[in-house]
Backbone as a chain_set.jsonl record, in Angstrom:
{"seq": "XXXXXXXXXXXXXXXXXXXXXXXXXXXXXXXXXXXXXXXXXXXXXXXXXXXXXXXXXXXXXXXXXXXXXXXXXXXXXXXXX", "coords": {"N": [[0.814, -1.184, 0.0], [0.154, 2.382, 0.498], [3.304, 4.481, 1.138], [4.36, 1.616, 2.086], [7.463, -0.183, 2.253], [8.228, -0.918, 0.181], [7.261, 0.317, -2.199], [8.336, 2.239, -5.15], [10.887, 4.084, -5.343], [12.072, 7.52, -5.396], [14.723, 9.05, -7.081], [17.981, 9.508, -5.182], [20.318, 12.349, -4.827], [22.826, 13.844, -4.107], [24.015, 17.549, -3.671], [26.86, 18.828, -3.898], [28.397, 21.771, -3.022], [30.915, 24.249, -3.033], [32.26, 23.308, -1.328], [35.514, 22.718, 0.929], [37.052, 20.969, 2.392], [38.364, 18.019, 2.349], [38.12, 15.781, 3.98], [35.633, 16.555, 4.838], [34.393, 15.998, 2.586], [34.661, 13.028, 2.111], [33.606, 12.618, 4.609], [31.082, 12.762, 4.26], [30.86, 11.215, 1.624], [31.36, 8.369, 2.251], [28.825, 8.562, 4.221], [26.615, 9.215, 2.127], [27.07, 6.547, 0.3], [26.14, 5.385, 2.693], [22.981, 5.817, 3.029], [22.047, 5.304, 0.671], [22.337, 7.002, -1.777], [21.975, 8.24, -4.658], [23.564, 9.154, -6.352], [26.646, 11.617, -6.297], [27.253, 14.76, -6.871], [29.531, 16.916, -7.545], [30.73, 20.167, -6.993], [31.974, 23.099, -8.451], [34.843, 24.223, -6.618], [34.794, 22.066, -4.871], [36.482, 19.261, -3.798], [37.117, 16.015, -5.317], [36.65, 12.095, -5.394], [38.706, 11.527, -8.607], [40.931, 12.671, -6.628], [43.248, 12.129, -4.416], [43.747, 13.347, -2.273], [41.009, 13.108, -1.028], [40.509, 10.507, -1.151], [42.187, 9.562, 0.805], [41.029, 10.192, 3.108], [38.716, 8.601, 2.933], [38.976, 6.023, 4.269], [39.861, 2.56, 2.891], [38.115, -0.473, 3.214], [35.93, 1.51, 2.615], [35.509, 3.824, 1.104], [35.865, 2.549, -1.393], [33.643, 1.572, -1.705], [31.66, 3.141, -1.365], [32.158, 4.812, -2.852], [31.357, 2.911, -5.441], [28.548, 3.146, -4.918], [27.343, 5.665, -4.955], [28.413, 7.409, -7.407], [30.344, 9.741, -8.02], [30.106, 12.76, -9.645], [31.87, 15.014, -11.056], [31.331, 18.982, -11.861], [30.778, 22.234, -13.328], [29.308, 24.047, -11.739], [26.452, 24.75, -9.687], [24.261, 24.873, -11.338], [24.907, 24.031, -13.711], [24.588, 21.262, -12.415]], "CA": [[0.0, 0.0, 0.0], [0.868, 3.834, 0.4], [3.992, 4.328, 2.082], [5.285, 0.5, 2.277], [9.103, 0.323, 1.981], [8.405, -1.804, -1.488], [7.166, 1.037, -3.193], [9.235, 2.839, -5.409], [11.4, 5.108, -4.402], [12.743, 8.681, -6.318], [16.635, 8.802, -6.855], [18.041, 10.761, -4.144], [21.452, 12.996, -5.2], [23.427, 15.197, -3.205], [25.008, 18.188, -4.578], [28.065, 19.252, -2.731], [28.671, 23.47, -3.431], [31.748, 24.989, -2.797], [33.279, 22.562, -0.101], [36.602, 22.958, 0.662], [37.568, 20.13, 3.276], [38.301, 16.879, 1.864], [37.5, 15.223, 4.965], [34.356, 16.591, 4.969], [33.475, 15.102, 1.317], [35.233, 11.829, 1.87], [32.857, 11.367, 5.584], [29.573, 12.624, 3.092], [30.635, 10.024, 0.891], [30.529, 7.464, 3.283], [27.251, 8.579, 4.684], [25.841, 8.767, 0.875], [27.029, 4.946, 0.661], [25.026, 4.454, 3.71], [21.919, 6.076, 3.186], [21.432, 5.115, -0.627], [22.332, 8.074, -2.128], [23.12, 7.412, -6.045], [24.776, 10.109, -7.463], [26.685, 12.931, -5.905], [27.766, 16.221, -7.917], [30.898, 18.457, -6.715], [29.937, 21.344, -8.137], [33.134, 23.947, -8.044], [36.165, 23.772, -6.107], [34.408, 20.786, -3.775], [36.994, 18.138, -4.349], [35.756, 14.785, -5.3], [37.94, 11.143, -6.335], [39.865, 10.599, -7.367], [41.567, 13.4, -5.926], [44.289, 11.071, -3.474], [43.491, 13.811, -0.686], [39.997, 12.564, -0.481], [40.497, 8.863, -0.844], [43.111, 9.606, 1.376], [40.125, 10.486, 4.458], [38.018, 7.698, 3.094], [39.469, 4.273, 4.123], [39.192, 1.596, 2.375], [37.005, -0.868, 1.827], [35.268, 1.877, 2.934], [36.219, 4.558, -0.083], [35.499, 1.813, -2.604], [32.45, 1.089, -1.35], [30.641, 4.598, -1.23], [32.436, 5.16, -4.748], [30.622, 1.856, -6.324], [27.24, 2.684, -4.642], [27.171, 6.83, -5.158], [29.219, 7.706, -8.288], [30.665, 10.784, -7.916], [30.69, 13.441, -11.116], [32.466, 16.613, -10.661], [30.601, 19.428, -12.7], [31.868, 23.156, -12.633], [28.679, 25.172, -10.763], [25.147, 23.901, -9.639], [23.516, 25.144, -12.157], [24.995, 22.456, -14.344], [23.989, 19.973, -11.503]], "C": [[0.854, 1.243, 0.0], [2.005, 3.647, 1.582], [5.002, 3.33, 2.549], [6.592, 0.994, 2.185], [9.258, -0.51, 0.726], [8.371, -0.821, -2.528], [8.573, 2.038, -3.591], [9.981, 4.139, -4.92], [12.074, 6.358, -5.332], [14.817, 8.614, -6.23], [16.86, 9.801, -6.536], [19.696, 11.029, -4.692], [21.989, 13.73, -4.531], [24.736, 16.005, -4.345], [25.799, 18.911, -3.609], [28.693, 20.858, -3.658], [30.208, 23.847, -2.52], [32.782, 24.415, -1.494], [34.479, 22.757, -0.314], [37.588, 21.628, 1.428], [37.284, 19.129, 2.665], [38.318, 15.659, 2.977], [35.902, 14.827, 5.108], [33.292, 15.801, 3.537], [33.74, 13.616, 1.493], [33.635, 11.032, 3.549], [31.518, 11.633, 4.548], [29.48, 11.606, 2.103], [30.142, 8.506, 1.012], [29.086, 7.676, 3.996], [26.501, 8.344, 3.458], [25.756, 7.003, 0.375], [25.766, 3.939, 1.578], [23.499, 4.644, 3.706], [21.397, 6.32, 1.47], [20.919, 6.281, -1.44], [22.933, 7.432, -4.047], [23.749, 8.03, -6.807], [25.396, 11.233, -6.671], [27.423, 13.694, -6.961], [28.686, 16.694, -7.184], [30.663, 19.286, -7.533], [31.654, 22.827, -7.436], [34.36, 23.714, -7.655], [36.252, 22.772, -4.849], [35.731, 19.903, -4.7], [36.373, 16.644, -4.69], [37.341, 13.838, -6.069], [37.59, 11.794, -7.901], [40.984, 11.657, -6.842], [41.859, 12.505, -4.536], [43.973, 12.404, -2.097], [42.084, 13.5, -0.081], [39.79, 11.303, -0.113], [41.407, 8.717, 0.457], [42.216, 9.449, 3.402], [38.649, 9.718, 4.568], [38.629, 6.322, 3.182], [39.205, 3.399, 3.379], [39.127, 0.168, 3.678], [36.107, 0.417, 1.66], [34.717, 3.259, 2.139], [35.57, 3.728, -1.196], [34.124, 1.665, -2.45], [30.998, 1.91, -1.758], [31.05, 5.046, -2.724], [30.969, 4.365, -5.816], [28.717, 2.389, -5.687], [26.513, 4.049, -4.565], [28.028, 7.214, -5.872], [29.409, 9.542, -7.967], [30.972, 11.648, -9.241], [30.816, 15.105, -10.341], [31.896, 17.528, -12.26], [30.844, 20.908, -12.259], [30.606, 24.322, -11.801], [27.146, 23.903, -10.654], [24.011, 24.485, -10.235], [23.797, 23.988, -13.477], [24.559, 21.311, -13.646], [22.836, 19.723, -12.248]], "O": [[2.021, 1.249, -0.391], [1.861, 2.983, 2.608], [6.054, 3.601, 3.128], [6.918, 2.176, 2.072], [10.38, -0.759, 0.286], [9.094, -0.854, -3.524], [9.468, 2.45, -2.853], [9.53, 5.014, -4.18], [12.778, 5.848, -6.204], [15.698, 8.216, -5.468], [16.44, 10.862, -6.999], [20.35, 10.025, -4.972], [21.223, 14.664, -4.296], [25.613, 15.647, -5.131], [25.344, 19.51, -2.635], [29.295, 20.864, -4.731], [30.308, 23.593, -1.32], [33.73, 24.966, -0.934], [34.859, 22.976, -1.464], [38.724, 21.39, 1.018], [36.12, 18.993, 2.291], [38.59, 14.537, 2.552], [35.237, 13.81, 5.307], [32.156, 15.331, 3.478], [32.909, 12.9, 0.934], [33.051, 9.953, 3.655], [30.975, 10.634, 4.076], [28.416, 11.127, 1.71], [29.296, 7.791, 0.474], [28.37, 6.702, 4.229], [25.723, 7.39, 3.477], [24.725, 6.367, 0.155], [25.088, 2.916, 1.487], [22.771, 3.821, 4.26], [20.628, 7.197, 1.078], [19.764, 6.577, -1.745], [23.795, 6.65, -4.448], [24.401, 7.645, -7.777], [24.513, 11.99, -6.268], [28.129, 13.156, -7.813], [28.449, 16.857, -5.987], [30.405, 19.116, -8.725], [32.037, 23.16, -6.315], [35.043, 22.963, -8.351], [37.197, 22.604, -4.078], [35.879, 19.916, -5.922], [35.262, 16.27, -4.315], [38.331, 14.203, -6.702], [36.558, 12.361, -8.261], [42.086, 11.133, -6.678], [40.975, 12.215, -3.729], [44.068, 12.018, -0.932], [41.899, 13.584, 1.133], [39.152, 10.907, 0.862], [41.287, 7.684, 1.115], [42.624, 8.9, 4.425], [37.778, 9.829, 5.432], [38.744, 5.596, 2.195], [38.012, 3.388, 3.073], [39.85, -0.043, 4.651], [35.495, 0.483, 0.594], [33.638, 3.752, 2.47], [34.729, 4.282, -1.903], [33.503, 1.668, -3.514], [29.893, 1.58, -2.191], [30.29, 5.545, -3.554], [30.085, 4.862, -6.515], [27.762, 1.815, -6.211], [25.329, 4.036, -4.227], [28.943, 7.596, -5.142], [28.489, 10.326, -7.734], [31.96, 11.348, -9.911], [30.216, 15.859, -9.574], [31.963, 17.055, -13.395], [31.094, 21.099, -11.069], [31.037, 25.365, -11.31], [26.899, 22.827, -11.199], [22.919, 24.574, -9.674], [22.94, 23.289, -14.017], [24.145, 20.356, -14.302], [22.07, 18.818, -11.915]]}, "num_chains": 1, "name": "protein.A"}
């Protein structure tokens, strides 16, 4: 019925603006991983992989993981998003 957790669901995206801490994108990545996020955008001077200073603050498996299951496309404002 309305509401179940069968029904379909909209594809959820996060667009990441102007970040500067590659910490801070690498733990969002991991949270997007976890909460079935399927695409994120870097939109500007957000870093995004494979920039080695972000993989660098996502561990692996834990890096690979959130890569394969929220693709990351870097795109140059969020108006292209």
């Amino acid at each position: 019925g309305k509401g179940s957790l069968s029904a379909p669901r909209l594809p959820l995206v996060l667009v990441l603006d102007g970040l500067r801490s590659t910490s801070n994108v690498a733990s969002l990545l991991r949270t997007c991983a976890a909460a079935g996020v399927q695409e994120v955008l870097a939109c500007g001077i957000t870093p995004a992989p494979p920039d080695p200073a972000v993989l660098r603050f996502a561990p692996e498996p834990g890096a690979a993981s959130a890569l394969r299951r929220a693709p990351v496309r870097q795109v140059g404002s969020t108006r292209e998003a």
